[in-house]
C-alpha positions as CSV (number, residue, x, y, z in Angstrom):
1,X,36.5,71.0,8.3
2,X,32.7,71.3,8.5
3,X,31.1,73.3,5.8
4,X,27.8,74.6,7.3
5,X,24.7,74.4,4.9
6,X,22.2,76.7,4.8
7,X,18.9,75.2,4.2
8,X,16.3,76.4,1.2
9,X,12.7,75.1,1.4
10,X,13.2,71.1,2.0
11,X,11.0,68.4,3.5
12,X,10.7,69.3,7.3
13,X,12.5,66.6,9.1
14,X,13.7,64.8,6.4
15,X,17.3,63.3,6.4
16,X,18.3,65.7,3.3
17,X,17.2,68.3,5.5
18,X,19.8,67.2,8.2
19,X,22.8,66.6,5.9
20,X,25.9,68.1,6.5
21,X,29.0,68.2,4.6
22,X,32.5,67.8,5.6
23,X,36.1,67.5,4.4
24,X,38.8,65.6,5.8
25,X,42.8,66.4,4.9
26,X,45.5,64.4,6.1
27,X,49.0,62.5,4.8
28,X,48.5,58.8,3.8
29,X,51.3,56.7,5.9
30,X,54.2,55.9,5.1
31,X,55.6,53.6,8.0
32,X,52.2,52.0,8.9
33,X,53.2,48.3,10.5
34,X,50.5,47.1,8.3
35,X,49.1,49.6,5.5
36,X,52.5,49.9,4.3
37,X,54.5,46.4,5.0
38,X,54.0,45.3,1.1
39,X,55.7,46.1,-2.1
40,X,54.6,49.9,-2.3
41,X,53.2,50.0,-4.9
42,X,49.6,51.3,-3.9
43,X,48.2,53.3,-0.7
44,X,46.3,50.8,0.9
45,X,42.5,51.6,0.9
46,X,42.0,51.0,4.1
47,X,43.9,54.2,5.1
48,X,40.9,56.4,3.4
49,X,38.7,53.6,5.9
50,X,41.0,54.7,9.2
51,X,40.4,58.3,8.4
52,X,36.5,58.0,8.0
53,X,36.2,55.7,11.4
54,X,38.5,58.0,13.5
55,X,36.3,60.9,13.2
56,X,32.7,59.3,12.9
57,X,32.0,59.5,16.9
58,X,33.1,62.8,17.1
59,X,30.7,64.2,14.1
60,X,27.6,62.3,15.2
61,X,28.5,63.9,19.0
62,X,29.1,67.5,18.2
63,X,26.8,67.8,15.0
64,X,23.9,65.2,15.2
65,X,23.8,65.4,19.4
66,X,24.5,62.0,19.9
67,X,25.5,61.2,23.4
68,X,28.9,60.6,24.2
69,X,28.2,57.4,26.1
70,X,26.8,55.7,22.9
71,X,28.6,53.0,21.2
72,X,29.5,53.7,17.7
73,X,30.0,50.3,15.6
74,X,30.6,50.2,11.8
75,X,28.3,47.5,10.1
76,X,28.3,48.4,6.7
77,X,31.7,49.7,4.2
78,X,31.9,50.7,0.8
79,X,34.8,51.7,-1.6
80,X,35.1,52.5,-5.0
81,X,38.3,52.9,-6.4
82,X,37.8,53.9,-9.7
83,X,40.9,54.1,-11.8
84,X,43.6,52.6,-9.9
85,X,46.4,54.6,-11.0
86,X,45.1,57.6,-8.3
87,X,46.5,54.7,-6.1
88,X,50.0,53.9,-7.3
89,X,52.7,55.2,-5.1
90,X,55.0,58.4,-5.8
91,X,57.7,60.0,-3.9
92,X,56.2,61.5,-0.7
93,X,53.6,60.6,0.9
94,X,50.2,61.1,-0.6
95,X,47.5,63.8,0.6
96,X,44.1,62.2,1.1
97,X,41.4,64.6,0.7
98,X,37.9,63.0,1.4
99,X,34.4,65.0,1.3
100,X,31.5,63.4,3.9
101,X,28.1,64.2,3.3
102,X,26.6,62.6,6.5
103,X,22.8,62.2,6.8
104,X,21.3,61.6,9.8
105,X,19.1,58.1,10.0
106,X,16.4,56.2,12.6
107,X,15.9,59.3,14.1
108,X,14.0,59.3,17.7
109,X,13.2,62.5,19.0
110,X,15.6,64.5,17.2
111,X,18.7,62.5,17.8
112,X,19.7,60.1,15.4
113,X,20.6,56.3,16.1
114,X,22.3,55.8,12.9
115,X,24.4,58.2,10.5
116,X,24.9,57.2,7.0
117,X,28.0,58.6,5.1
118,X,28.7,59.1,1.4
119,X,32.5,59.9,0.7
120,X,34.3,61.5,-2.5
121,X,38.3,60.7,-2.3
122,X,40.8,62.2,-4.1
123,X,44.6,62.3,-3.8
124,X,47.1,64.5,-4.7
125,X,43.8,66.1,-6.4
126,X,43.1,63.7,-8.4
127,X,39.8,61.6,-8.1
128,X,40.0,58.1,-6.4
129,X,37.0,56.8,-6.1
130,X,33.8,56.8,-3.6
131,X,32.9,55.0,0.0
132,X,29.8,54.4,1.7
133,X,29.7,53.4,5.3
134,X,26.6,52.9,7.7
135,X,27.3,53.6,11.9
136,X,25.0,52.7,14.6
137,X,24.9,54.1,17.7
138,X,24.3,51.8,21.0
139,X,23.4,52.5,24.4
140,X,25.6,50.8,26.6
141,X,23.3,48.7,28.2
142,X,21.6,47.7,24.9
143,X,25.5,47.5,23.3
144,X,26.6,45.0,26.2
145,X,23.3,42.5,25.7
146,X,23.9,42.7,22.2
147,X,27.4,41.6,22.7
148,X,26.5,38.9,25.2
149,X,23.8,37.4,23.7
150,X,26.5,37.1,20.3
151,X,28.7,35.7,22.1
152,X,26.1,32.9,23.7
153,X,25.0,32.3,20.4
154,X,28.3,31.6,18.8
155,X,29.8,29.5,21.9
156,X,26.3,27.2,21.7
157,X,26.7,26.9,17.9
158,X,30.2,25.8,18.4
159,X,29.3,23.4,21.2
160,X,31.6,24.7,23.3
161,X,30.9,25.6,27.2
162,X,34.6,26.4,27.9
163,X,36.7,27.7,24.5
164,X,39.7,27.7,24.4
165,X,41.9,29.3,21.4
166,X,42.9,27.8,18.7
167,X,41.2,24.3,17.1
168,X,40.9,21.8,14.5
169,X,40.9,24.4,12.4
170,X,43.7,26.5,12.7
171,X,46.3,23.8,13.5
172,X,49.1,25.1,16.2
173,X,51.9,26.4,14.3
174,X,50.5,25.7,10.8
175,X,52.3,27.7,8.4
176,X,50.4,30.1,6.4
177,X,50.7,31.3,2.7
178,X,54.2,33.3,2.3
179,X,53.9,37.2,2.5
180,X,53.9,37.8,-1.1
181,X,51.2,36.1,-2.0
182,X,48.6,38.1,0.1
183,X,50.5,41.4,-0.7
184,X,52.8,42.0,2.6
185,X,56.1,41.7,3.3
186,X,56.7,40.6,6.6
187,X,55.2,37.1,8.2
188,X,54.2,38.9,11.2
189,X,51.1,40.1,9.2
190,X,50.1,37.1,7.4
191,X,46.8,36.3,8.9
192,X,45.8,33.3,7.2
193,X,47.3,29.8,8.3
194,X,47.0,25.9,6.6
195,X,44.6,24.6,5.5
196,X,44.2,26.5,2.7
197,X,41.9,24.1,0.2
198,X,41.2,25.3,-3.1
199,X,37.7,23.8,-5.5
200,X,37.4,25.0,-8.3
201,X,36.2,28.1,-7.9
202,X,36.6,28.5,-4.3
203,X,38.9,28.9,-1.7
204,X,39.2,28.5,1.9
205,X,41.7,29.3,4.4
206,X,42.2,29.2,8.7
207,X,42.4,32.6,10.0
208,X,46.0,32.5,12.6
209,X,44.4,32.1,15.8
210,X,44.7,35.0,18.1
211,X,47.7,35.2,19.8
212,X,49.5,36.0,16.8
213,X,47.1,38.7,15.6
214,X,49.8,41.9,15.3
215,X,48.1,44.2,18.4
216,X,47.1,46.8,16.6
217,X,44.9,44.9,15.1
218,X,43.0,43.3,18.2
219,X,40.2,45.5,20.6
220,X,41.0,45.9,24.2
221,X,39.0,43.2,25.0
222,X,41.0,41.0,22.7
223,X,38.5,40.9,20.0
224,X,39.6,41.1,16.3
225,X,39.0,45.2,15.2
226,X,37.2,45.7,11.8
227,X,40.8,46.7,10.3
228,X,42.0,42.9,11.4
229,X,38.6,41.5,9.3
230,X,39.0,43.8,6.8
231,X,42.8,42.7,6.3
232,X,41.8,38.6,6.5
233,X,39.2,39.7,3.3
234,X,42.2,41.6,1.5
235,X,44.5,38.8,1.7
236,X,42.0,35.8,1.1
237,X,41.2,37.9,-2.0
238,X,44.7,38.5,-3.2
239,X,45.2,34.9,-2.3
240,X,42.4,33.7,-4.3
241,X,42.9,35.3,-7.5
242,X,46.2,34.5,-7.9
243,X,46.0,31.0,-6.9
244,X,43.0,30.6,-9.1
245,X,43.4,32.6,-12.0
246,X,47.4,33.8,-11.8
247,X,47.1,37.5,-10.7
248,X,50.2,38.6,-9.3
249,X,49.6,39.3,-6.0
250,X,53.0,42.2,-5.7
251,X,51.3,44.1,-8.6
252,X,47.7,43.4,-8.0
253,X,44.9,45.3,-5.5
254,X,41.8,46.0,-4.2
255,X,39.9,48.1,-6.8
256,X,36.1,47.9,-5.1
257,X,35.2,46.3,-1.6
258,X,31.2,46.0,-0.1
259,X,31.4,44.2,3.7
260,X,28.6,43.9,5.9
261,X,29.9,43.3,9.4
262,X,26.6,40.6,10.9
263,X,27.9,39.3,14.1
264,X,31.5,39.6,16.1
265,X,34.3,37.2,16.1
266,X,35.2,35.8,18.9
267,X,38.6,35.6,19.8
268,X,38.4,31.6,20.9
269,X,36.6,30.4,18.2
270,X,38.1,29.4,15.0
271,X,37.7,31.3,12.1
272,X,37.8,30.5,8.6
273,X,37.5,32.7,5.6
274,X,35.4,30.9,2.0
275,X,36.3,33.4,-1.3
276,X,34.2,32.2,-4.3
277,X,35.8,33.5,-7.6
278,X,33.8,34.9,-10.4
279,X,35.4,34.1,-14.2
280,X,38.3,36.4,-14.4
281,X,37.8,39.5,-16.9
282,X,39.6,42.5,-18.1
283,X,38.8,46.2,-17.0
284,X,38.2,48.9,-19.5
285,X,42.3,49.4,-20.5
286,X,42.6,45.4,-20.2
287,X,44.0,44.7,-17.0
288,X,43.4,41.5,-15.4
289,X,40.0,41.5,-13.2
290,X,38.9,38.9,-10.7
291,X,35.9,39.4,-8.5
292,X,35.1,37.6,-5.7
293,X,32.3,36.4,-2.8
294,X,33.8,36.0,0.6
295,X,32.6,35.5,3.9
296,X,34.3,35.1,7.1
297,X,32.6,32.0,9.2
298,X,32.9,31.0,12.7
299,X,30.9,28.3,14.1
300,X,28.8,28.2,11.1
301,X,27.7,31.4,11.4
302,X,28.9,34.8,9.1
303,X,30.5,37.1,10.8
304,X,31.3,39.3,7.8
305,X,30.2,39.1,4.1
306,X,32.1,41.0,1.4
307,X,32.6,41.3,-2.1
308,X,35.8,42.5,-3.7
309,X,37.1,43.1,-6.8
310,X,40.8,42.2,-7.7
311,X,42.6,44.4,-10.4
312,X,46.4,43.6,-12.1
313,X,48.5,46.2,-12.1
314,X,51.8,45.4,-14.2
């Protein structure tokens, strides 16, 4: 639902002066392959992310006249949870209610090349935190050199004139952590494979190369989608704070997540994802907090850059 604003005496122009408002309504899943293979406990956040990226084209199209040719592409996320008991799982579903204010940003003639987007959640009424997210809008053209010129990049920094999947990296058929400690259920959706070293602090784990990526995870190109990198950060940070400081990872989650999305992964590349651990905590009713760096690499270069905070839940 759009609620129209009605402007009072503003700064002509100005991205305040172009904000609108909207509110979004829909049931969280309950038979996701993915959001819901776990121990369902919590709604997984990235449900409240699905619902924001699903309409973001459409509102920069039909309210900021962005042309429909345009490339939209996420490169910056943001979530909030607050009190994670808005989170824990009841009989039924869940209703998600989340309110957008969307400013308009680089603006060029009128239309704007970016849209920035502040979001309130709540669930079953009840508050559940804040989001953030930052969309670009690409030409084609400019979308395509962008792409090919990433691509060039990461193939030269790997040394690699004809890739092929897989690598030292991400030996064939390594097994990866077991379901329950990244939080799923099933193997199928275990994305991270041996080795998984642990120093001190840190931890870093193979991403499973792509041909056992689920496919609703993967572009039609075959790249990985931003839920796919988003999921890799969830597990290596469930992974991480229980192997490093005991969290359990059937009773623990997400409470806050910041990514910036630098560069793309290439499917034919190994990836690898580094989590460095801050001293584990407590929150304010003394729960068990970890928060954590990561990054996802690939040919020593970032692809994404996150940090995420880890909350027990007994």
């Amino acid at each position: 639902m759009h609620r129209p604003r009605h402007f009072g005496p503003q700064v002509p122009d100005s991205a305040d002066d172009r904000m609108q408002e909207f509110v979004l309504t829909g049931e969280l899943p309950t038979a996701h392959p993915l959001f819901n293979d776990g121990h369902d406990r919590f709604h997984d956040m990235q449900a409240a992310m699905a619902m924001v990226r699903h309409v973001s084209g459409g509102i920069g199209q039909a309210h900021f006249g962005v042309a429909a040719d345009r490339v939209a592409i996420f490169y910056r996320f943001g979530l909030e949870t607050g009190d994670v008991g808005a989170w824990r799982r009841h009989s039924g579903p869940g209703t998600l209610t989340a309110t957008l204010r969307v400013r308009p940003d680089k603006v060029i003639s009128g239309i704007p090349r970016a849209l920035e987007f502040d979001t309130h959640l709540e669930i079953d009424g009840v508050a559940a935190g804040t989001g953030s997210a930052n969309l670009l809008f690409l030409a084609p053209m400019a979308h395509r050199s962008h792409r090919e010129h990433s691509r060039h990049s990461a193939l030269a920094a790997a040394g690699q004139q004809h890739p092929g999947a897989g690598g030292e990296d991400t030996p064939e058929g390594a097994p990866g952590p077991a379901p329950s400690e990244v939080g799923r259920a099933s193997a199928a959706n275990v994305l991270l494979r041996s080795p998984v070293t642990v120093n001190e602090h840190r931890l870093s784990a193979a991403v499973a190369p792509p041909d056992t990526w689920p496919t609703a995870l993967t572009r039609q190109d075959g790249t990985p989608s931003s839920v796919l990198l988003l999921e890799v950060l969830r597990q290596t940070a469930l992974l991480t704070a229980h192997r490093l400081h005991g969290l359990d990872p059937r009773h623990s989650s997400p409470i806050a997540l910041h990514t910036h999305f630098r560069g793309h992964a290439e499917p034919d590349l190994p990836l690898r994802c580094v989590a460095v651990a801050q001293a584990a905590r407590q929150d304010t009713v003394g729960r068990p907090l970890v928060t954590l760096t990561l990054a996802l690499t690939q040919a020593g270069r970032a692809v994404t850059e996150a940090t995420v905070s880890v909350v027990e839940d007994l």
